[in-house]
BALOBA-1460 file (C-alpha; in Angstrom, 3 decimals):
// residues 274
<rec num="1" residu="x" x="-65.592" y="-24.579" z="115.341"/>
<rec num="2" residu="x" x="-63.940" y="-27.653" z="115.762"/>
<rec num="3" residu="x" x="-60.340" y="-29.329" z="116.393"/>
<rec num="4" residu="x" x="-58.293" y="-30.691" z="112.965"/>
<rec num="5" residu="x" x="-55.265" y="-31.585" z="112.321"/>
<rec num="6" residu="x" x="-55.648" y="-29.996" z="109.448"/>
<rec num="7" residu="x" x="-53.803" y="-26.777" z="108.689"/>
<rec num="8" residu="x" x="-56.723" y="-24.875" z="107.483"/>
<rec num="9" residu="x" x="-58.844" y="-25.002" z="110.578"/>
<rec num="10" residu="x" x="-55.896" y="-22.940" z="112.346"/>
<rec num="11" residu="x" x="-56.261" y="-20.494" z="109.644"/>
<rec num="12" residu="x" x="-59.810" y="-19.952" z="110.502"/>
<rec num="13" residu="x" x="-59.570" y="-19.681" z="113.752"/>
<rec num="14" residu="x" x="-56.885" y="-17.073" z="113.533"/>
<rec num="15" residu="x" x="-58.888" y="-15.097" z="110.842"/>
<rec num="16" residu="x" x="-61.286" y="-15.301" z="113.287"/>
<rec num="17" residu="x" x="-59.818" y="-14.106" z="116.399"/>
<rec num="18" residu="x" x="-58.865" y="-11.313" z="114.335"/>
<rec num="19" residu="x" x="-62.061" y="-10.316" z="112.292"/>
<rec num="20" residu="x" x="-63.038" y="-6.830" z="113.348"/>
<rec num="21" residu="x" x="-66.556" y="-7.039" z="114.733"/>
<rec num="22" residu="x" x="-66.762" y="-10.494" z="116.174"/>
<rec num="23" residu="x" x="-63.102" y="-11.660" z="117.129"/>
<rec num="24" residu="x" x="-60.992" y="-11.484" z="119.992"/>
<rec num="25" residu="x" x="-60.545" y="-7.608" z="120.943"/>
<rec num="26" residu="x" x="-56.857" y="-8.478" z="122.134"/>
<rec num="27" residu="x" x="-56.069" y="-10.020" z="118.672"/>
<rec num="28" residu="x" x="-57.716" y="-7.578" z="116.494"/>
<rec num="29" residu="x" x="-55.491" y="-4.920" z="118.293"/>
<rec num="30" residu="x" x="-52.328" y="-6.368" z="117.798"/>
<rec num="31" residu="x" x="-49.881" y="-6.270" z="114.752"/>
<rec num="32" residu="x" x="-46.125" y="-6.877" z="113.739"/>
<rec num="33" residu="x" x="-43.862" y="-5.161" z="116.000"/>
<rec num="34" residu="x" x="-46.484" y="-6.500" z="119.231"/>
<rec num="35" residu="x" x="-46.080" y="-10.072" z="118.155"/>
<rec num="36" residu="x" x="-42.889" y="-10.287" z="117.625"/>
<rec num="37" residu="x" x="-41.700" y="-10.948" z="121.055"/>
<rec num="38" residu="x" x="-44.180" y="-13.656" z="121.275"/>
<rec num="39" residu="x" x="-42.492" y="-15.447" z="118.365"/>
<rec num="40" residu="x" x="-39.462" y="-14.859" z="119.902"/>
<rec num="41" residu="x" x="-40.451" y="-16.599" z="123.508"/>
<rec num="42" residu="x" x="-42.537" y="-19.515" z="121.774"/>
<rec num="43" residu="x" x="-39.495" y="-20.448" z="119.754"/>
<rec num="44" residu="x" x="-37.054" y="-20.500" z="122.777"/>
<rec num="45" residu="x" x="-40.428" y="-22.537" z="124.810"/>
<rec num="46" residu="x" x="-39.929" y="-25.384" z="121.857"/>
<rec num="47" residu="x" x="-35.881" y="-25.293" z="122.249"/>
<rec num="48" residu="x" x="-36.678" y="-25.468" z="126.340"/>
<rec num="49" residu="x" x="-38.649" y="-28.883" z="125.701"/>
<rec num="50" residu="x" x="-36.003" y="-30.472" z="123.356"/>
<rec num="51" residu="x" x="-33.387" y="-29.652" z="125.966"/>
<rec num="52" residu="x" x="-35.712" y="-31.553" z="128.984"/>
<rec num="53" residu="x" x="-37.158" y="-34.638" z="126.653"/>
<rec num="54" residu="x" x="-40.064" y="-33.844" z="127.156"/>
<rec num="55" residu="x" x="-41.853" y="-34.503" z="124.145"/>
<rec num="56" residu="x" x="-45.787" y="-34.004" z="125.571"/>
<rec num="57" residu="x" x="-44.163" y="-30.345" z="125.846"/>
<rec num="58" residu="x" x="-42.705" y="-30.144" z="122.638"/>
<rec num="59" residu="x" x="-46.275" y="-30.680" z="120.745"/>
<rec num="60" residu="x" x="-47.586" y="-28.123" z="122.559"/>
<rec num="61" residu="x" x="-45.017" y="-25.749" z="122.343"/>
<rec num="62" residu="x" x="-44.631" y="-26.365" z="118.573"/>
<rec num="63" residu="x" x="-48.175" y="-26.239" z="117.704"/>
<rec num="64" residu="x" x="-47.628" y="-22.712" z="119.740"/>
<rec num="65" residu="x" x="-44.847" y="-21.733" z="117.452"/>
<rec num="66" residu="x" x="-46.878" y="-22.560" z="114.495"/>
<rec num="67" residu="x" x="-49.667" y="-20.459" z="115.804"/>
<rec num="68" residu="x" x="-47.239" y="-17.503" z="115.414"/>
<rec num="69" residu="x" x="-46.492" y="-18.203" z="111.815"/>
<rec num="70" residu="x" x="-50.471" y="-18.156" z="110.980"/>
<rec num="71" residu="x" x="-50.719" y="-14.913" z="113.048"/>
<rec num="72" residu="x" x="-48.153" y="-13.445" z="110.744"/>
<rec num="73" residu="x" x="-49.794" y="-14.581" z="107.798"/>
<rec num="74" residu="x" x="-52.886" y="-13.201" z="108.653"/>
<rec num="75" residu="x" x="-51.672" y="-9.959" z="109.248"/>
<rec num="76" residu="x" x="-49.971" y="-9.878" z="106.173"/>
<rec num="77" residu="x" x="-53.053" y="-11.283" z="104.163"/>
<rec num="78" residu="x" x="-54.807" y="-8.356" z="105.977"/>
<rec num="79" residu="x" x="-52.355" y="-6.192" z="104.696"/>
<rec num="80" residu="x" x="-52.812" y="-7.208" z="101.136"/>
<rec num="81" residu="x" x="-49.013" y="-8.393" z="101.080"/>
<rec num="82" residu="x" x="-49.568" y="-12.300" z="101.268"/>
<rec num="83" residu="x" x="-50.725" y="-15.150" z="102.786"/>
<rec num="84" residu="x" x="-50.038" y="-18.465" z="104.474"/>
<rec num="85" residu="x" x="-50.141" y="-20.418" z="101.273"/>
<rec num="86" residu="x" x="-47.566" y="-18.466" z="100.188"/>
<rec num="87" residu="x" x="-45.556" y="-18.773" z="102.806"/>
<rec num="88" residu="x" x="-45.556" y="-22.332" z="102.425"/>
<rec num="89" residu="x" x="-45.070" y="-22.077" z="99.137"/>
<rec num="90" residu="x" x="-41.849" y="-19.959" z="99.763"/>
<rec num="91" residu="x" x="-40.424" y="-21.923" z="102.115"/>
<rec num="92" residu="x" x="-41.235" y="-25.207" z="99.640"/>
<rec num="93" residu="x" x="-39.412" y="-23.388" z="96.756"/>
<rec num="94" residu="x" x="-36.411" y="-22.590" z="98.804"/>
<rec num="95" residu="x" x="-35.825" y="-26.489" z="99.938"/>
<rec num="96" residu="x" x="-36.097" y="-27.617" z="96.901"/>
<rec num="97" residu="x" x="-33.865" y="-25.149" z="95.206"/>
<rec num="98" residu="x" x="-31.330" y="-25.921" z="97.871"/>
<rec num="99" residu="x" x="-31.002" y="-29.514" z="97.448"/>
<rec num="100" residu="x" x="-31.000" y="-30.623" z="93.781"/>
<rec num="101" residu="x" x="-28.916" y="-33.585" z="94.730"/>
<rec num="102" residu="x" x="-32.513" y="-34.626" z="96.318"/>
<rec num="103" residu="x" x="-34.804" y="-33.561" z="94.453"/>
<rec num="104" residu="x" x="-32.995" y="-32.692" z="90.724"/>
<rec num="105" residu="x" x="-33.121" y="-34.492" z="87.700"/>
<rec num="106" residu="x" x="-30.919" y="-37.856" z="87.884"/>
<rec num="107" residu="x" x="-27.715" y="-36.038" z="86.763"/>
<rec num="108" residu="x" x="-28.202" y="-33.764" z="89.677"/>
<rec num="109" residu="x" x="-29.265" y="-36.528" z="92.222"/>
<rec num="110" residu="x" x="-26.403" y="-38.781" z="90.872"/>
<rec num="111" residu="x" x="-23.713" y="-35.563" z="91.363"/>
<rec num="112" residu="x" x="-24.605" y="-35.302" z="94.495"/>
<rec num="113" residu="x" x="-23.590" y="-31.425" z="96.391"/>
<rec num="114" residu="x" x="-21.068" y="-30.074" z="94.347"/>
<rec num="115" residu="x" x="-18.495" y="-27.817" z="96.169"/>
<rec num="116" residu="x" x="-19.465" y="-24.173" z="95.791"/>
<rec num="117" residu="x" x="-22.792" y="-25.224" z="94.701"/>
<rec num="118" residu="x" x="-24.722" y="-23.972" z="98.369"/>
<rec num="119" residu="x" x="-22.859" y="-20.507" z="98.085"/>
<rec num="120" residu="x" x="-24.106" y="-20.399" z="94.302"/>
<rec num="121" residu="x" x="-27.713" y="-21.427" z="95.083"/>
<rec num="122" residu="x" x="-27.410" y="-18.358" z="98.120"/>
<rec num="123" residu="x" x="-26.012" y="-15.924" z="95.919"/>
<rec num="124" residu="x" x="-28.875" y="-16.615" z="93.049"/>
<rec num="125" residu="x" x="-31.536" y="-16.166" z="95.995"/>
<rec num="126" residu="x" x="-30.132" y="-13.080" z="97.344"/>
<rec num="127" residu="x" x="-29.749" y="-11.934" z="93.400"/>
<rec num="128" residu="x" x="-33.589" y="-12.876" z="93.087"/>
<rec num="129" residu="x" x="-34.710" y="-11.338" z="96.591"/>
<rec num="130" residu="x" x="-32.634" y="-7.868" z="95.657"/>
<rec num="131" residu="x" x="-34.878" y="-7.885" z="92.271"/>
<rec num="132" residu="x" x="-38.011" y="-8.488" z="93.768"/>
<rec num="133" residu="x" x="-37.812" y="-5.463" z="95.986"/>
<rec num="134" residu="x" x="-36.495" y="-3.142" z="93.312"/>
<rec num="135" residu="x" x="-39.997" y="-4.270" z="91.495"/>
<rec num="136" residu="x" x="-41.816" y="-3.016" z="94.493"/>
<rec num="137" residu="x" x="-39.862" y="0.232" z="94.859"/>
<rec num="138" residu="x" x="-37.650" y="-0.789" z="97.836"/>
<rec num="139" residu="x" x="-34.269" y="-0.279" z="98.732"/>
<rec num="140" residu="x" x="-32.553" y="-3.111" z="97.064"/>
<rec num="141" residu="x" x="-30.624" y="-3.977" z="100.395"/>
<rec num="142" residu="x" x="-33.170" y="-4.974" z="103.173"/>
<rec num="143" residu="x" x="-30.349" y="-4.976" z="105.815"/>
<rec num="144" residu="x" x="-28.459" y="-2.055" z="104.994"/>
<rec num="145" residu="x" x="-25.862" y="-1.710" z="102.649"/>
<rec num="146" residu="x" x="-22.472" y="-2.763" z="104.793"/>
<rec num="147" residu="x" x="-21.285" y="-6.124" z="104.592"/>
<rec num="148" residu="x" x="-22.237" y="-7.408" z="108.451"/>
<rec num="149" residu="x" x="-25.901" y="-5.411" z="107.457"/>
<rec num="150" residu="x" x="-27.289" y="-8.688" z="107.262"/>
<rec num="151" residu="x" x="-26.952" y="-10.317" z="110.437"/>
<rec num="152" residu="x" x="-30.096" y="-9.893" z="112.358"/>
<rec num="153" residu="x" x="-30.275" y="-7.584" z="115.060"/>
<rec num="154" residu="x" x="-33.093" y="-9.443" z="116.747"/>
<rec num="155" residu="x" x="-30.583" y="-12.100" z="117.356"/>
<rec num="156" residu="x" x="-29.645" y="-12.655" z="121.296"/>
<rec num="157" residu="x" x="-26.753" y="-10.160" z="121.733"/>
<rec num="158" residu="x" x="-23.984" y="-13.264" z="122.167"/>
<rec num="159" residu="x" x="-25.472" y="-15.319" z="119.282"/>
<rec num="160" residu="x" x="-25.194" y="-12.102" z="117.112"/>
<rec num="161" residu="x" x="-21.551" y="-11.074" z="118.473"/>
<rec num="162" residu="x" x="-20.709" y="-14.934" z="116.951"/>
<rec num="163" residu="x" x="-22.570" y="-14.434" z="113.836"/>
<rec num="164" residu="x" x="-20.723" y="-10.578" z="113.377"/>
<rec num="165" residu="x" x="-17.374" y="-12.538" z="114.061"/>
<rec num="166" residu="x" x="-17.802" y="-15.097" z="111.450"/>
<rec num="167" residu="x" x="-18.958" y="-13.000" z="108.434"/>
<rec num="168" residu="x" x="-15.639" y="-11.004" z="109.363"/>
<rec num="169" residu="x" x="-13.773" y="-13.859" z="109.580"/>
<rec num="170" residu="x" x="-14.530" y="-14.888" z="106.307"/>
<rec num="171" residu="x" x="-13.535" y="-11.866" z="104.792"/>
<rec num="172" residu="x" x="-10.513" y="-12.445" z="106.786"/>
<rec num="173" residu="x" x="-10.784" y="-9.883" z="109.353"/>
<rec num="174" residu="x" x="-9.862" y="-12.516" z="112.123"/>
<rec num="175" residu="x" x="-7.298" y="-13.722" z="115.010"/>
<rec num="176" residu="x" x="-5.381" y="-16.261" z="113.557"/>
<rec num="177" residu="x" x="-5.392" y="-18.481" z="116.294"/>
<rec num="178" residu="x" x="-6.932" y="-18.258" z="120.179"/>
<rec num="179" residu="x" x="-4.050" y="-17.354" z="122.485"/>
<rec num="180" residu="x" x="-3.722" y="-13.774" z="121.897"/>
<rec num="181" residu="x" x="-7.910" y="-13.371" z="122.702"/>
<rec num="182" residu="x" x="-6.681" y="-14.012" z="126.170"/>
<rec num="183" residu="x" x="-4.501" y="-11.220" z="126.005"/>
<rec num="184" residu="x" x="-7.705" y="-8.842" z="124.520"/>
<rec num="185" residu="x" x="-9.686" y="-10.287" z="127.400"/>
<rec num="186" residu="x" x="-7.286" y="-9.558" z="130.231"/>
<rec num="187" residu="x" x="-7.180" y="-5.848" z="128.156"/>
<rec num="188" residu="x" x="-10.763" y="-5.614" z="128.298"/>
<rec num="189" residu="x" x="-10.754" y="-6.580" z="131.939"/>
<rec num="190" residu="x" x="-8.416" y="-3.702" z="132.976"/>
<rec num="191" residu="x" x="-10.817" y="-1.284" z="130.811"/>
<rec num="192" residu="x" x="-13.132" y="-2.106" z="132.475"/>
<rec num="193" residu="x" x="-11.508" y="-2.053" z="136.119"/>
<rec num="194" residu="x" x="-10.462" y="2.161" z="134.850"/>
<rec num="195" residu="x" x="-14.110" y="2.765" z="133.839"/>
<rec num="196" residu="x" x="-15.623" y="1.433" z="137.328"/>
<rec num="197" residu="x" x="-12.966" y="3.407" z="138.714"/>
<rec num="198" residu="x" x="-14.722" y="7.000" z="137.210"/>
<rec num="199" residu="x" x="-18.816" y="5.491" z="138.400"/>
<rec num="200" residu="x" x="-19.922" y="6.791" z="134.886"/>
<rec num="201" residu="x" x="-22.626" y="4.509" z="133.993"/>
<rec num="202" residu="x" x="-22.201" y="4.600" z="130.125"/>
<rec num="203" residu="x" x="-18.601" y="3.674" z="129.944"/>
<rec num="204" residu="x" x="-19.187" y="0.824" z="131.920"/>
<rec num="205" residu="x" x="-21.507" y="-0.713" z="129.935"/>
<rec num="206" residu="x" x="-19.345" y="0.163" z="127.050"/>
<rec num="207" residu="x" x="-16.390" y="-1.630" z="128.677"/>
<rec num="208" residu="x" x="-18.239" y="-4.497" z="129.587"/>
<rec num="209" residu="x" x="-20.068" y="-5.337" z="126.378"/>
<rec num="210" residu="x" x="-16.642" y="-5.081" z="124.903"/>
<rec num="211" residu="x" x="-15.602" y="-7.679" z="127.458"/>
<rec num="212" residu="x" x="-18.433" y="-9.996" z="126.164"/>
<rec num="213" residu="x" x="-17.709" y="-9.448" z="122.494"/>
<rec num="214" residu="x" x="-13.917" y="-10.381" z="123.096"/>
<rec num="215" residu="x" x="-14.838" y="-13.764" z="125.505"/>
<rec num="216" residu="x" x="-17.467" y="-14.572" z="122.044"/>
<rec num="217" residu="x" x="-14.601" y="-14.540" z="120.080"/>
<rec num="218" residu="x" x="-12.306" y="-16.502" z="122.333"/>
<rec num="219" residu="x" x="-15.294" y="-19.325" z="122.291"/>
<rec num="220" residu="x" x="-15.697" y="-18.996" z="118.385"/>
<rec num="221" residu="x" x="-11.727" y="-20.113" z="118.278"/>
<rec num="222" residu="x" x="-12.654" y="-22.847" z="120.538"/>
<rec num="223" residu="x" x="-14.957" y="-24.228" z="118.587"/>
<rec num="224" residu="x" x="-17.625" y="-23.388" z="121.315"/>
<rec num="225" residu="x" x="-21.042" y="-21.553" z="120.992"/>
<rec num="226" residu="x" x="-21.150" y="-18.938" z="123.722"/>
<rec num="227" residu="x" x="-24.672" y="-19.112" z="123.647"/>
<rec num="228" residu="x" x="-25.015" y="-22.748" z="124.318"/>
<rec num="229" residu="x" x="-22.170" y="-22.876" z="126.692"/>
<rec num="230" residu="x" x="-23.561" y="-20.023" z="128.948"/>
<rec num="231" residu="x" x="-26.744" y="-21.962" z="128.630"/>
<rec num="232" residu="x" x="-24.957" y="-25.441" z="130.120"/>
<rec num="233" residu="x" x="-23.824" y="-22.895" z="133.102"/>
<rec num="234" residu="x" x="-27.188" y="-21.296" z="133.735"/>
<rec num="235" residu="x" x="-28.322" y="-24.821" z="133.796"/>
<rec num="236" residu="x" x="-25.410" y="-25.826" z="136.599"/>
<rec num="237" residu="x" x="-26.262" y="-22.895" z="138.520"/>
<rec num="238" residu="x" x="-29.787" y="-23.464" z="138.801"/>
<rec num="239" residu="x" x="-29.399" y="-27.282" z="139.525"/>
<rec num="240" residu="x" x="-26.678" y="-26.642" z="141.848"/>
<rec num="241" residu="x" x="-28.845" y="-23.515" z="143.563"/>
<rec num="242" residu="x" x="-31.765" y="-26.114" z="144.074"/>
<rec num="243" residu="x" x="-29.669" y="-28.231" z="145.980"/>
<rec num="244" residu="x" x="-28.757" y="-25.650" z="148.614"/>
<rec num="245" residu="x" x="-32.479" y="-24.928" z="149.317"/>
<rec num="246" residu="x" x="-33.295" y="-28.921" z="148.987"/>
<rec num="247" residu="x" x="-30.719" y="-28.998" z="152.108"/>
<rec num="248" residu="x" x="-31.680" y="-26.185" z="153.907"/>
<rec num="249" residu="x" x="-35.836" y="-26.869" z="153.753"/>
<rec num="250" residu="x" x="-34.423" y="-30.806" z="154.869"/>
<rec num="251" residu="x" x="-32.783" y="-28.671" z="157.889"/>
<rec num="252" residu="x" x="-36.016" y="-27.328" z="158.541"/>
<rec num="253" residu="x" x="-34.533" y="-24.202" z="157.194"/>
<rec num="254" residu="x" x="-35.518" y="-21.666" z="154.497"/>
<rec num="255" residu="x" x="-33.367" y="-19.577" z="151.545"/>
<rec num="256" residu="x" x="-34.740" y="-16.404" z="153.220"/>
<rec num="257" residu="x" x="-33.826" y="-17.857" z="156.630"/>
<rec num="258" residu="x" x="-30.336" y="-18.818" z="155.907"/>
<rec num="259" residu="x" x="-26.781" y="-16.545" z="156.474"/>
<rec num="260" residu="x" x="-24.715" y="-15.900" z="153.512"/>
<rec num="261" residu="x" x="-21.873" y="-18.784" z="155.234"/>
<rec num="262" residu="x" x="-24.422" y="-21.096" z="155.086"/>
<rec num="263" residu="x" x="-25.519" y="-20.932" z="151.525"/>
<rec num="264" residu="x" x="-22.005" y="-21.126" z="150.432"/>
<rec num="265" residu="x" x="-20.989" y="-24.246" z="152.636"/>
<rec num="266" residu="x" x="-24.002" y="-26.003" z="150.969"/>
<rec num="267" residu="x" x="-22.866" y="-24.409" z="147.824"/>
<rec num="268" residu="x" x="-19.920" y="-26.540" z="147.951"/>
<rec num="269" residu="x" x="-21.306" y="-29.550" z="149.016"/>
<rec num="270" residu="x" x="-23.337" y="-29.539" z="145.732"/>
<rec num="271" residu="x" x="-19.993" y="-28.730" z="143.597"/>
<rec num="272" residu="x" x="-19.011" y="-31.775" z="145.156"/>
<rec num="273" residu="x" x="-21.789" y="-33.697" z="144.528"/>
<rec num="274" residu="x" x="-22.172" y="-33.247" z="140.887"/>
């Protein structure tokens, strides 16, 4: 077995990691639901490369994302349900349905994206998905049945809280503007404060994810993505964090070594320096 850079030689070497007498005894044992989190990391290992440049990294780490989409495939060809091809093929139907102002006739090139037109092509997929798994004696609605059903749950938690907040909003279930969200914080807040007041775990938690839903929403109004701005300030605190134990190992000095008084001093010396 040899290196390609063609597409089918992945295939093979995933249908062989995973044939039963002769392939890779962690593969063969793994399935959906075990994967999953894999898929999950790989895709957030590809995002971590865009976000440094590094584009050696980003080969790699897409090639590894694109070895989780052929393990998926497999299982499912396994399964009898379907395989890569028609995966690709899905995926190839669904662009091309989405963008007839690219790849229509010449009326539709020449018309260009007509308003309503991407809500129309959506509608017509999710009409055409809903039909298919009536014909294979599903439940017609693969998310549930309520009208936020369909946001994923896999989602990270503050990603989903935005995505829950727009499908309301649309419906027009919504603040009208960002001001009073400050006053649902700062009510949130004082929950909170009475439920750490009893020491019962659970409220807590429920206090506090309420907290987090309501500073979502104040960042949706904002036209900010908590996700990506709690990202930018997991980023600062790292950068600013590797400063204080640059200073302290130039100090002949260690993190484990140094009082809480000095930590913070250096602390501030690297809020001033960036």
């Amino acid at each position: 077995m040899k290196p390609s850079k063609d597409i089918s030689r992945l295939i093979e070497i995933m249908a062989a990691l995973r044939a039963p007498k002769t392939g890779c005894p962690w593969d063969i044992e793994q399935n959906f639901s075990t994967i999953a989190p894999y898929t999950i990391e790989e895709a957030y290992e590809v995002a971590d490369a865009i976000a440094r440049g590094d584009l050696d990294d980003l080969r790699e780490e897409l090639g590894d994302l694109l070895l989780q989409v052929v393990y998926h495939a497999q299982m499912a060809e396994e399964a009898g349900e379907f395989a890569f091809g028609d995966v690709v093929e899905a995926i190839t139907t669904k662009m091309i349905r989405r963008h007839p102002h690219v790849f229509g006739d010449e009326e539709a090139r020449s018309a260009g994206m007509a308003k309503g037109m991407w809500e129309k092509i959506k509608s017509a997929e999710k009409a055409d998905k809903r039909n298919a798994r009536i014909a294979r004696g599903l439940d017609p609605e693969d998310h549930g049945k309520g009208y936020l059903d369909g946001v994923p749950v896999a989602l990270p938690a503050l990603t989903r809280a935005l995505k829950l907040q727009e499908k309301a909003a649309r419906v027009g279930f919504d603040w009208s503007e960002a001001a009073p969200i400050l006053d649902k914080i700062e009510e949130e807040i004082g929950e909170l404060r009475e439920a750490l007041a009893t020491g019962d775990a659970a409220p807590i938690k429920d206090e506090f994810g309420d907290m987090l839903f309501a500073v979502v929403n104040l960042g949706r109004h904002l036209k900010l993505d908590a996700e990506a701005a709690l990202s930018g300030t997991n980023e600062k605190f790292r950068s600013r964090f590797h400063y204080v134990e640059q200073a302290l190992e130039a100090a002949g000095s260690t993190l484990e070594r140094a009082t809480l008084d000095e930590m913070e001093a250096l602390w501030q010396q690297a809020k001033s320096a960036k």
